[in-house]
C-alpha positions in Angstrom: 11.8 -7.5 -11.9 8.3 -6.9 -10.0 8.0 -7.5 -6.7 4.6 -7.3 -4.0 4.1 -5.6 -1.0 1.2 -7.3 0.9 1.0 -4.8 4.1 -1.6 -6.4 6.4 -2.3 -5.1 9.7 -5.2 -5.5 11.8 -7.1 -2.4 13.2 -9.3 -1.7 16.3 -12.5 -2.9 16.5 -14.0 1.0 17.5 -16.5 2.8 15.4 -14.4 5.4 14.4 -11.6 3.5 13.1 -14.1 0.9 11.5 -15.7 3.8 9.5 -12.0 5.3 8.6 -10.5 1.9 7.4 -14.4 1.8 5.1 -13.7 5.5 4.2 -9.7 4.9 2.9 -11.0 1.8 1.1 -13.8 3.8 -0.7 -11.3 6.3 -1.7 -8.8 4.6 -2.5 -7.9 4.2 -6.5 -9.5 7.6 -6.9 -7.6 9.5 -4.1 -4.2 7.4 -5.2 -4.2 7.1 -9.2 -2.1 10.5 -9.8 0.7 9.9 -6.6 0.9 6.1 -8.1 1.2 6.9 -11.8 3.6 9.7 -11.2 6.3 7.3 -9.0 6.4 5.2 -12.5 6.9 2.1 -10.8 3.8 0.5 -9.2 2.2 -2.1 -11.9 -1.2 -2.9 -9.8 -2.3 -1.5 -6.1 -5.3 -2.7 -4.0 -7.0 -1.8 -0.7 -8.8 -4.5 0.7 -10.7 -5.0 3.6 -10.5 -8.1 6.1 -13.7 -9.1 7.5 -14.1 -9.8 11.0 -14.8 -13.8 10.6 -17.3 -13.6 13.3 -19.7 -11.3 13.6 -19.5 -7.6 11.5 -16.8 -5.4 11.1 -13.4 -5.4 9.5 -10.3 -7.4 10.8 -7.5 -6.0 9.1 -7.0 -3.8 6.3 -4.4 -4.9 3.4 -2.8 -3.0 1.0 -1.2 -4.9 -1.5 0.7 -3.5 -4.3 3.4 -4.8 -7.1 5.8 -2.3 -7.8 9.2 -2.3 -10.0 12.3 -2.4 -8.1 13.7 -2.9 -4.5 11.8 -2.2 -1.4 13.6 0.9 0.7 13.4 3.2 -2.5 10.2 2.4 -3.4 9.3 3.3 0.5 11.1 6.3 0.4 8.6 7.5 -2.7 6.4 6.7 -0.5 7.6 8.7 2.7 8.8 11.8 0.6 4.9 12.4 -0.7 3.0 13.9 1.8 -0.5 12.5 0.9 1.2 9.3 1.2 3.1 10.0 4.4 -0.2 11.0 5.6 -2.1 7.9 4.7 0.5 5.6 6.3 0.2 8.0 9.6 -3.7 7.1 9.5 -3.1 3.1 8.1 -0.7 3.0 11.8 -3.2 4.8 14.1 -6.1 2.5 13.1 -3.5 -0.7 14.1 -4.1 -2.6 16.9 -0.7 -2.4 17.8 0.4 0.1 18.5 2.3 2.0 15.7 4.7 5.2 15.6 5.6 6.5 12.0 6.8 9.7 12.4 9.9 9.2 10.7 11.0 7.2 7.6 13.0 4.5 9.8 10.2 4.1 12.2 7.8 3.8 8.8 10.5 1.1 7.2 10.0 -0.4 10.5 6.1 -0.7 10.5 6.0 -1.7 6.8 8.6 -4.5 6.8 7.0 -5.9 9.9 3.3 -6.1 8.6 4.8 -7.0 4.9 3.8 -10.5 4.1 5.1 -10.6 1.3 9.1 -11.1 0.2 11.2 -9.8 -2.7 10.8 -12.6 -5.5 7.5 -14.0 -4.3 5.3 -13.3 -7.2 4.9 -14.7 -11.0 5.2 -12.2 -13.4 4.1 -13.1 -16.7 6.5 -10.0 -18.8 9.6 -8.9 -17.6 9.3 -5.3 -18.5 9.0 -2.1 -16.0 5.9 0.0 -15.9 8.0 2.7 -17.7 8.9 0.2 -20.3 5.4 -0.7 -20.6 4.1 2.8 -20.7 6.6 3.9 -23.6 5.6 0.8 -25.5 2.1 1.5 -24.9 1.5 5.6 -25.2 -2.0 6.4 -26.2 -1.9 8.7 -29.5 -2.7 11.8 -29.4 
């Protein structure tokens, strides 16, 4: 069964971190697409930017992904790849509140409380894994 992660978190309103959260979105599919495919369990992932409803800028940034499985171990793929660990480091610095992850409980922490999202709250169409889809699926060679 598939289930989403929908990390929100709203970010400073400073030049610099409004030009990083624009930077990580620009980069993101590109910079991501090995580390994801590898893990074998992520279906879709997006990186969308909240706009500022007034004025310019963005609000929040929100990753949202739909991954095979239960929550902690699909963190823990997350935490044990450094670009990853990296990324999240950067994702908590740009929060307005504010955010520690130097360790994977303090990590857990920070993704479970921005996670609007919930085990089960999706509609998912198949019931087969990315892995089951990918053997089904192979491109010939």
């Amino acid at each position: 069964m598939a289930n989403p992660l929908t990390l929100y978190v709203p970010i400073k309103q400073d030049p610099t971190t409004q030009a990083a959260a624009q930077a990580a979105h620009d980069h993101f599919a590109k910079n991501y697409k090995q580390i994801l495919d590898h893990f074998g369990k992520v279906h879709f992932a997006r990186w969308l930017l909240i706009p500022n409803p007034v004025g310019s800028g963005i609000l929040a940034i929100c990753l949202i992904t739909t991954y095979d499985g239960a929550m902690n171990p699909y963190l823990s793929d997350f935490w044990n790849d450094p670009a990853l660990q990296q990324t999240f480091a950067g994702i908590a610095a740009m929060a307005v509140a504010n955010v520690s992850v130097t360790n994977f409980t303090e990590f857990e922490n920070f993704i479970n409380s921005n996670n609007l999202s919930q085990e089960g709250d999706i509609y998912q169409a198949y019931d087969h894994t990315v892995l089951q889809i990918r053997a089904k699926f192979q491109p010939s060679v």
